[in-house]
N, C-alpha and C positions, 0 to 999 in steps of 0.2 A: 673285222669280219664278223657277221651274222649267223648261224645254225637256219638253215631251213631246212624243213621236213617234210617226205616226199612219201604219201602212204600207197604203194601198190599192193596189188594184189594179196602177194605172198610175203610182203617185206615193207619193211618202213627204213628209206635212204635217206641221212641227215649230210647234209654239204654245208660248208662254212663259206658264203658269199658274201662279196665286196657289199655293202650299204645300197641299198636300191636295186640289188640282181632283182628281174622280175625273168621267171621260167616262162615259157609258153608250152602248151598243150597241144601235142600236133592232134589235128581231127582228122577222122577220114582210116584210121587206123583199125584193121583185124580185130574181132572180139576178142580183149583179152592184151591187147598191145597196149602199151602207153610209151610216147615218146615225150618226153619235158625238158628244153631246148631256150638257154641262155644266151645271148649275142653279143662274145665280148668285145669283139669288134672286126674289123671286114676280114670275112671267111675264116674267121675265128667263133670257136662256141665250145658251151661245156653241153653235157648232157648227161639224163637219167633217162633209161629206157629199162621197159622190162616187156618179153614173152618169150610164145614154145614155140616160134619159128627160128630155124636153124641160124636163122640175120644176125639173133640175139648170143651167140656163140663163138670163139676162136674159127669156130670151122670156118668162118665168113670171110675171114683176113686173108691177104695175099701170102705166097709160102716165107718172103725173106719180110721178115722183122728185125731189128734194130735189139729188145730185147724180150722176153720171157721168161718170168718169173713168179714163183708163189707169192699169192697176198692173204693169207693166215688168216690177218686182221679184217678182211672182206668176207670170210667164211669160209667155211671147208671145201677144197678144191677150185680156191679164186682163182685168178690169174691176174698177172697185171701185163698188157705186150703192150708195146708200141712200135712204131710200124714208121715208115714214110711213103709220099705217093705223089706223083703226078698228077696234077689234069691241068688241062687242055680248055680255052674258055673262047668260041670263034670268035670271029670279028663280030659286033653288034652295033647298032643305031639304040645312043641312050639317051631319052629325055633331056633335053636341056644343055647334054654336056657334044652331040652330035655322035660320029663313029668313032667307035672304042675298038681299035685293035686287037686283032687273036692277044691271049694271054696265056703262059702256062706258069703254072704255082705249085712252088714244092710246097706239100704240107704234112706236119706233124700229128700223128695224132698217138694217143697215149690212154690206154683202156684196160678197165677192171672188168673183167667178166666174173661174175656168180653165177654156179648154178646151183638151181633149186627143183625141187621135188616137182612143180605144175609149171614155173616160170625161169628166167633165164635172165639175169638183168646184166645189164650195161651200161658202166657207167666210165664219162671221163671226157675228153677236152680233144677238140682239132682245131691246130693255129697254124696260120700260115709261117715257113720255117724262116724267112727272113722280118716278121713279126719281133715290136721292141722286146726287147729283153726282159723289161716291167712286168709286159703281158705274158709273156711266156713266163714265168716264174710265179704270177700270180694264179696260172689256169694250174698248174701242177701243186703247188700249196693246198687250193679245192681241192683235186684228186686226194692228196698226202692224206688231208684229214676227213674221207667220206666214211661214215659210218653206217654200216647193215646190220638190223637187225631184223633176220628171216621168223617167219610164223611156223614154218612149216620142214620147220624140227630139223 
């Protein structure tokens, strides 16, 4: 694993990625949002996001979580929930492969929320829950060791 360093706004997020993680930069994003977005593999991703839309918050999660808990080590008043969820994927016409049948997919996701004085960040991993075992243990390892360091005291 690799340190890579993530400077937003209010805060500098450092994540330890597999050899060759390359993030992406969602465009198209509210002044002030950054969303930076890993693909570990189908319908699997890590992520680093930060802003002062409520998106960027616990508020956003549905009520029944799996668990909630302080994370100290992310900053004062982190949180760490993780949650599971449904969706629902219709039938579709896919290039090459023809029709792909409706699909529905449980999936994992497992999130550090910070908050901070101007921004809100988010950070942490969704894998599909019947996802190898490899890849699930490798997206939580990321989380285990992501390190915040906030500007804004």
């Amino acid at each position: 694993m690799e340190d890579q360093a993530f400077e937003l706004d209010d805060a500098t997020v450092t994540v330890p990625t597999p050899e060759g993680a390359e993030f992406n930069d969602l465009q198209g994003l509210a002044e002030g949002e950054r969303h930076l977005t890993w693909t570990a593999g189908p319908e699997a991703f890590f992520m680093v996001s930060a802003g002062a839309d409520p998106a960027y918050t616990p508020a956003a999660l549905p009520d029944d979580v799996d668990s909630d808990e302080p994370a100290p080590l992310a900053g004062t008043g982190a949180r760490r929930i993780a949650y599971r969820e449904t969706k629902r994927r219709p039938r579709r016409i896919v290039e090459g492969r023809g029709s792909v049948p409706e699909q529905t997919i449980r999936l994992v996701s497992d999130l550090v929320f910070v908050p901070g004085e101007h921004e809100q960040l988010r950070i942490g991993y969704r894998v599909p829950e019947d996802a190898p075992e490899e890849l699930r243990t490798l997206l939580a390892r990321m989380l285990d060791g992501v390190k915040v360091r906030r500007r804004d005291g």
